[in-house]
C-alpha positions, 0 to 999 in steps of 0.5 A: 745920311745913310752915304755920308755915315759910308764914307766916315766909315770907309775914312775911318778904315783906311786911316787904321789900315794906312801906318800898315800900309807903310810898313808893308811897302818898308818890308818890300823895300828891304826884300828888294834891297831899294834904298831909295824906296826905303829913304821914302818912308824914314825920316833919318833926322828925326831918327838921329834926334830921337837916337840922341834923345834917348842916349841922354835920357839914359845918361841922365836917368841910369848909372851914378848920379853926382861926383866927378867920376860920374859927370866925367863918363856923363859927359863921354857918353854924351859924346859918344852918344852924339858921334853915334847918332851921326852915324846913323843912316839909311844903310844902318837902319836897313842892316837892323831890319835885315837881321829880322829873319823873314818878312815883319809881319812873322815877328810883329809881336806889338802894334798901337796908336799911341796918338792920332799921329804915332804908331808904335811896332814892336818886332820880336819877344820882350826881353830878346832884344826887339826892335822898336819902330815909331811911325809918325804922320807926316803929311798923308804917310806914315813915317819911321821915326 
């Protein structure tokens, strides 16, 4: 028993310890400047998707609400929105995090499982403007989403 209870420890610790993990090898990438490492742990689809989520969410939830002025920009943002989302790639994400002066761990400000599946980063002060990273299982890594 004594084993077994061993090893669902050792389990447990390297399941909690895993998602940092992944973003120490995600802040080697960027000091090495290796895409193609960085593309390993971002899923850019989903990143796209949830980018276009949230502008709709905004669109919907912020702002005027009914009239024709306000369905009008509605629907311009939503088209921005989309072009926007587009344009989002690993090029992008890497200049986001690069504006982060130092390595990740100096401005992780936040760090939680939301589910067995999410973990949620925040990087910088509330109210400055912080970047928000949510990783995702995916199969055995952590995956920015």
């Amino acid at each position: 028993m004594k084993y077994f209870s061993g090893l669902l420890f050792l389990a447990i610790m390297a399941y909690l310890i895993s998602p940092y993990y992944s973003l120490y090898e995600i802040n080697n990438a960027i000091e090495k400047n290796d895409n193609v490492t960085f593309e390993k742990w971002v899923d850019i689809e989903e990143v796209r998707q949830t980018h276009k989520e949230n502008m709709e969410w905004k669109v919907n939830n912020v702002g005027p609400q009914g009239g024709v002025l306000a369905d009008t920009m509605r629907k311009g943002i939503n088209a921005f929105g989309n072009v926007a989302a587009d344009t989002i790639d690993a090029n992008w994400m890497l200049e986001r995090l690069r504006k982060i002066k130092g390595p990740l761990w100096e401005e992780l400000t936040f760090a939680f499982f939301e589910s067995p599946t999410r973990f949620t980063v925040r990087l910088g002060q509330l109210g400055r403007e912080p970047l928000h990273i949510q990783l995702t299982r995916q199969d055995w890594f952590w995956r920015v989403t």
